[in-house]
C-alpha positions in Angstrom: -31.2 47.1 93.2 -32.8 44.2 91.9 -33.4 42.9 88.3 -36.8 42.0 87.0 -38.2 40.4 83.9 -40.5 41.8 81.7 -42.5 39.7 79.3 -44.2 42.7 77.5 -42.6 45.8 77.0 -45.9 47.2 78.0 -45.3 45.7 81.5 -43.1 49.2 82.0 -44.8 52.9 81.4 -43.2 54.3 78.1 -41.9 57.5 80.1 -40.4 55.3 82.3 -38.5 52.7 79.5 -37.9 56.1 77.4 -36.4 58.3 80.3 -33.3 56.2 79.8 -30.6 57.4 78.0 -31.3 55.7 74.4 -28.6 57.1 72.9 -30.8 59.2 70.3 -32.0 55.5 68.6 -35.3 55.2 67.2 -34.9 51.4 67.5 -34.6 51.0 71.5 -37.8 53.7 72.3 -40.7 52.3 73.8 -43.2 52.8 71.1 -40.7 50.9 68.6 -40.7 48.0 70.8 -44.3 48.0 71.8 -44.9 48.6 67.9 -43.4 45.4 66.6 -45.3 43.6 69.9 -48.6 44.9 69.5 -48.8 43.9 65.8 -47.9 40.8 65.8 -44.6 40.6 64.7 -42.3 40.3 67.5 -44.4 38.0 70.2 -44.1 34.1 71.7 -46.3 33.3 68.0 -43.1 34.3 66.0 -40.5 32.9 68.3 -39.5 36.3 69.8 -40.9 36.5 73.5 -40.2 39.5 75.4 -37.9 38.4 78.3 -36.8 42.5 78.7 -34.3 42.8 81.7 -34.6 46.1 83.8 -33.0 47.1 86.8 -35.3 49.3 89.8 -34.8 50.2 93.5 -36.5 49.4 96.4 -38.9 52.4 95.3 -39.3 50.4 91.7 -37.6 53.6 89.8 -36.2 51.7 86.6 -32.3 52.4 86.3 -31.0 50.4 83.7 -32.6 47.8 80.8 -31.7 45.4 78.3 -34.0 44.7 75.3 -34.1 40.7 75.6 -36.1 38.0 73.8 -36.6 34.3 74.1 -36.0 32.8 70.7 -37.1 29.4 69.3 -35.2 30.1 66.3 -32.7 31.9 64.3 -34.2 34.2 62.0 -34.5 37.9 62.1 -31.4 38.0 64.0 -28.3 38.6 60.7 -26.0 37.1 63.4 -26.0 33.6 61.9 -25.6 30.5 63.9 -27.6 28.3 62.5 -24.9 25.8 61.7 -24.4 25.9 65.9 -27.6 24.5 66.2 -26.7 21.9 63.5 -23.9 21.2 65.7 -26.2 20.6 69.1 -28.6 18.6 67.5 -26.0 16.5 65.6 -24.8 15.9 69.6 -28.2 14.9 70.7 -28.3 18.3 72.3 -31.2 21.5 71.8 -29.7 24.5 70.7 -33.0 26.4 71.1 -34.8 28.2 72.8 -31.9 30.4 73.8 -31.4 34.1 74.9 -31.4 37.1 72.5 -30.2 40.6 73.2 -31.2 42.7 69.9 -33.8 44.5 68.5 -36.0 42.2 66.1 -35.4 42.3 62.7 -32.8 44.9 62.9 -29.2 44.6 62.0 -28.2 48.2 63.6 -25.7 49.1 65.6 -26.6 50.4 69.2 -26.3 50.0 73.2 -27.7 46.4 74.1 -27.3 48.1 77.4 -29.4 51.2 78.6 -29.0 53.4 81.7 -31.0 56.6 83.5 -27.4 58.0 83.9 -24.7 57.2 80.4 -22.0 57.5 83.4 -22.9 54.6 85.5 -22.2 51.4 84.3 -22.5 49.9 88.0 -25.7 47.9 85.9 -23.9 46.6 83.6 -22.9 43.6 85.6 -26.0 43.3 87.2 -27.8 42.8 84.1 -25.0 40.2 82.1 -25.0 38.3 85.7 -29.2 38.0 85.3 -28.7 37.4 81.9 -25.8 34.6 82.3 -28.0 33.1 85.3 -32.0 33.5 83.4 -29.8 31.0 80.8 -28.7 28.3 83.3 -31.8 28.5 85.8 -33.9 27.5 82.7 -31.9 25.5 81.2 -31.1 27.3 78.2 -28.4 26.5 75.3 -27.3 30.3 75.4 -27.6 33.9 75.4 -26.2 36.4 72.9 -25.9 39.6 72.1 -25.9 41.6 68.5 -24.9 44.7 66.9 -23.3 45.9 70.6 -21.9 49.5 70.5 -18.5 49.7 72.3 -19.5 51.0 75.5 -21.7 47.4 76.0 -18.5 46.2 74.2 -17.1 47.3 77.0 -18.7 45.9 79.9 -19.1 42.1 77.8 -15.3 42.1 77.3 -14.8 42.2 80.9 -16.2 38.4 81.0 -14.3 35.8 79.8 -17.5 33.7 79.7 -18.9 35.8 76.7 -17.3 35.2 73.3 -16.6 38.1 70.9 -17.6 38.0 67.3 -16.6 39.7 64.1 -19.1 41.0 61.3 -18.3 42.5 58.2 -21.1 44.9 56.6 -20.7 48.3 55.0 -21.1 52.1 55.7 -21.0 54.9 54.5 -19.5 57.8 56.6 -19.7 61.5 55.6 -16.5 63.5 55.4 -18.2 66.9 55.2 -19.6 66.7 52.0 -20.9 69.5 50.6 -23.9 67.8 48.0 -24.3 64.9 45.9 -21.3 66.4 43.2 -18.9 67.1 46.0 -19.2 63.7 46.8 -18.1 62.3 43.7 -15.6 64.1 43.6 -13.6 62.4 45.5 -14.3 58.9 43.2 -11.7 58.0 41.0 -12.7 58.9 37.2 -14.1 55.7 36.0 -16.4 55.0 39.4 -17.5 59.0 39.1 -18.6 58.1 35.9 -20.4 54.7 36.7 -22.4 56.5 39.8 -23.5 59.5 37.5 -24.5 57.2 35.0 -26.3 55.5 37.7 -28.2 57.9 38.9 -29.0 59.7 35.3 -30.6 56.8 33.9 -33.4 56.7 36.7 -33.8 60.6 36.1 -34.4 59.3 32.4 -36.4 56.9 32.6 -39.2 59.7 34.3 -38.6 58.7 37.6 -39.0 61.1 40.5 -38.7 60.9 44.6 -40.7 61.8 47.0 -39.5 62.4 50.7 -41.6 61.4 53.3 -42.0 61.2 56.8 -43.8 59.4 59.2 -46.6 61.4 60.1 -47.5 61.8 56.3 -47.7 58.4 55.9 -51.6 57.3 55.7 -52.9 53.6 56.7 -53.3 53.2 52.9 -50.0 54.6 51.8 -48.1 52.7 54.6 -50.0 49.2 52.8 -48.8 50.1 49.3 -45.6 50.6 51.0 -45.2 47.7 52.4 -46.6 45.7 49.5 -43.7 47.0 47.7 -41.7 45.5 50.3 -43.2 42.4 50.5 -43.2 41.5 46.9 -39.3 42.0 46.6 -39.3 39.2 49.9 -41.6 36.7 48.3 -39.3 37.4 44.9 -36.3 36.1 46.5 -38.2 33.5 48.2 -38.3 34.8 51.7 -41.5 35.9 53.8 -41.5 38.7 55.2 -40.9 39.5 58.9 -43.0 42.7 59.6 -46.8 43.8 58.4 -48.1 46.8 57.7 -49.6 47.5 60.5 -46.4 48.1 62.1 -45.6 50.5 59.4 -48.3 52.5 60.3 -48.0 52.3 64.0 -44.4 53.5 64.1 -45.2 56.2 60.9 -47.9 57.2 63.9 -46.0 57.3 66.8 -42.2 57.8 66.4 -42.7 60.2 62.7 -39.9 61.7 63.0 -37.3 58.6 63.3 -39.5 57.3 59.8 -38.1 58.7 56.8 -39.3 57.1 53.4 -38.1 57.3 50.0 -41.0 56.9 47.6 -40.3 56.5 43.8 -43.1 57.4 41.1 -43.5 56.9 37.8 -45.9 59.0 35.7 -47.8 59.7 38.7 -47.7 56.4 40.3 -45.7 55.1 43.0 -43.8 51.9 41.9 -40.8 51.6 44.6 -40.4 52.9 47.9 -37.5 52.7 50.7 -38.2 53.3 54.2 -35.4 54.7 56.8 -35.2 55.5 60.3 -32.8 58.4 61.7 -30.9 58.9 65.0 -29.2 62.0 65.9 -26.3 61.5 63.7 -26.8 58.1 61.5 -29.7 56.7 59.3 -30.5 53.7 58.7 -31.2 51.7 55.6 -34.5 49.2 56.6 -37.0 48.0 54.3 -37.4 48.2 50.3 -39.3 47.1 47.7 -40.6 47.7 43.9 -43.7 46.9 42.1 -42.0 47.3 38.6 -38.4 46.4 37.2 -36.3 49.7 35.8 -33.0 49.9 35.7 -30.9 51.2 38.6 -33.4 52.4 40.4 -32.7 49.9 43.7 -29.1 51.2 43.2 -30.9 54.7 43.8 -33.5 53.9 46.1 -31.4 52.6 48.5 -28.1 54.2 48.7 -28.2 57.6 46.6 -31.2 58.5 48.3 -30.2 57.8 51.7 -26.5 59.7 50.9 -28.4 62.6 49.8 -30.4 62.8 52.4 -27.4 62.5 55.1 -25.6 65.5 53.2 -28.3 67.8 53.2 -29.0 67.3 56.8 -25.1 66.4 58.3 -25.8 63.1 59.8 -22.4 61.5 60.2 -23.2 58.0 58.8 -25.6 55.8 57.1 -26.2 52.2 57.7 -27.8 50.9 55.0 -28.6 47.0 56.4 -26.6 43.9 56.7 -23.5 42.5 54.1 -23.5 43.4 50.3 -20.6 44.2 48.4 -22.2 45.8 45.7 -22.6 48.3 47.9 -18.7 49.5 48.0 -18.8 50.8 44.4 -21.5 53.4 45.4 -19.3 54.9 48.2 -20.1 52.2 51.2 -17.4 51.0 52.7 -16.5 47.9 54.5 -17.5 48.2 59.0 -16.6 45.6 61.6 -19.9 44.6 63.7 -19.6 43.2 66.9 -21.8 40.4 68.6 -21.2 38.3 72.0 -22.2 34.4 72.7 -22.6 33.0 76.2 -22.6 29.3 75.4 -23.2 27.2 78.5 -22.1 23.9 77.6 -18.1 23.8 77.8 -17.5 21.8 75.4 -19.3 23.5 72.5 -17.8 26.9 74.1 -14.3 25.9 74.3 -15.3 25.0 70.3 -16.4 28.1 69.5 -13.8 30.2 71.1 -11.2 28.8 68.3 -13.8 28.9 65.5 -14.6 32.4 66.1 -10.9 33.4 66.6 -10.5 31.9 63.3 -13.6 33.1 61.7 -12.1 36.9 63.3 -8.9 36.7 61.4 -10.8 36.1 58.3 -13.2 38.6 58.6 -10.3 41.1 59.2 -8.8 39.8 55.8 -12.1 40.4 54.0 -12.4 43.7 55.1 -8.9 45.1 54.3 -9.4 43.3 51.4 -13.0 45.5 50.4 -11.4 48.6 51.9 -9.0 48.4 48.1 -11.9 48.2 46.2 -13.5 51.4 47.6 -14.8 54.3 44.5 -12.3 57.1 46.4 -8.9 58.7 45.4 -6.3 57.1 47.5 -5.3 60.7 49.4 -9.1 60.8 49.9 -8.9 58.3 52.4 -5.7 58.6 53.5 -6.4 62.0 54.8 -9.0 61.4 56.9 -8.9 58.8 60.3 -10.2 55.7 60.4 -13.7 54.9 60.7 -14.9 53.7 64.6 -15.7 50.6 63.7 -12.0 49.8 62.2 -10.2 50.9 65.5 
């Protein structure tokens, strides 16, 4: 078994990269990968170049993979470290390029780690070994790797080289709900209230939703889409990652991962949210607004989304990175887990204590969220924890 190096996800056949188990993600499947390559958005231009690890035979038959990318900055990632590279350069040192095991632009939880069989994890050192040695052959500041699931939790904890880290964003996990009322049902009085109130003042301002998915989404529709999107980034002073292009691309080719939420207003769309869907979660990406009404981001967002999981069972939605405003509304707070192999000793023997540190507090914040959560106390009390609290 050997490990090889792929600078273009295109370098493997897609029923080849998508023969491995992906653990029912839209995010890890070929065409997602070769979506945000081939328009632009996730190449060596925008400091993410495909450095994808995979694992094949002597008869080339591909075994195991790692999404990987060669970064030349920080951004896109919702792992932050850019005070680390503060740090570096304050020490004469270069923090980047460095390593990156995620899927750009995507905070979502999910195998860093894929294999032809979910039962054989004799890869999995293999690949952290390449990994480790790709950063020292070349000279590299680091390698990390975001938003692991446990299972490549698993296999990272195993080396005391790679340094566990602690995220706090927030879920929202389905109980067997019934519909929409069931749900608030379980809120205490004063947060049922709030929620309906919520929601009815969208409904009354003549706002309606329509539920769309990917393969009804036209060239045109995905660019007024993502203009939506694009105008709330340039609002809060950010530019935006993605294009429309690769709106259209994965609308075309993955349809039904792509789920969006489009909001009109006497016959004209003036918001829209746009989801992806695994077998059991969905996932909150991208939204945006042309026009400013009341609640309706609130709705967009997070009602929608809820709905949506309860009328077709999925077991949890995650709707992006951080944002208490979010527990009111029935999210509630999620540990997220990322892993740091920093080469220099020094800085790693540095960042072991910070990051225990930063751990504890984390864990703080979150027990400190999980009081201020909309449900009856017997609500949650009766059910187990959530995964990611274990």
């Amino acid at each position: 078994m050997t490990v090889r190096v792929l600078h273009s996800i295109h370098d493997i056949s897609a029923g080849e990269w998508n023969a491995l188990d992906l653990c029912g993600q839209p995010f890890l499947h070929h065409e997602f990968l070769a979506a945000l390559e081939d328009s632009g958005c996730a190449c060596q231009n925008t400091g993410w170049s495909p450095h994808h690890l995979v694992v094949v035979d002597d008869a080339q038959t591909l075994s195991a993979a790692m999404p990987l990318y060669l970064k030349s900055h920080s951004f896109g990632e919702f792992v932050f470290d850019f005070s680390w590279a503060e740090a570096y350069a304050q020490a004469g040192l270069n923090y980047y390029p460095k390593l990156v095991s995620a899927i750009p632009f995507t905070p979502a939880n999910g195998p860093r780690i894929i294999r032809a069989n979910s039962a054989d994890n004799g890869s999995d050192k293999q690949l952290l070994t390449a990994l480790t040695e790709l950063t020292s052959n070349n000279d590299l500041s680091s390698a990390h790797v975001l938003y692991a699931d446990e299972t490549t939790q698993q296999s990272l904890n195993e080396d005391a080289n790679w340094l566990p880290r602690t995220s706090c964003d927030f879920h929202w996990f389905n109980r067997d709900y019934q519909s929409m009322d069931h749900f608030f049902e379980h809120f205490r009085a004063d947060k049922r209230k709030k929620a309906r109130r919520e929601r009815r003042r969208v409904e009354e301002q003549g706002i309606s939703f329509r539920t769309l998915r990917g393969n009804e989404m036209t060239r045109e529709l995905c660019n007024v889409v993502f203009s939506f999107s694009e105008h709330t980034f340039n609002e809060h002073g950010h530019e935006h990652y993605l294009n429309a292009d690769f709106f259209y691309r994965i609308a075309q080719s993955l349809s039904k991962s792509m789920m969006v939420k489009l909001a009109e207003f006497q016959g004209e769309a003036v918001a829209a949210a746009v989801f992806f869907r695994s077998d059991d979660t969905l996932f909150g990406r991208y939204w945006g607004s042309a026009a400013n009404f009341h609640s309706l981001h609130f709705e967009t967002c997070y009602y929608q989304g809820i709905e949506y999981c309860i009328e077709h069972g999925l077991k949890k939605f995650e709707p992006g990175t951080q944002g208490e405003h979010k527990v009111p509304r029935g999210f509630e707070p999620a540990l997220t887990h990322s892993y740091h192999f920093i080469r220099d000793q020094r800085f790693r023997s540095a960042l072991r204590q910070y990051l225990q540190r930063e751990r504890d507090a984390v864990g703080r914040y979150a027990a400190e969220m999980k009081e201020h959560v909309p449900f009856h106390r017997q609500h949650i009390d009766a059910n187990v924890s959530t995964p990611d609290e274990t």
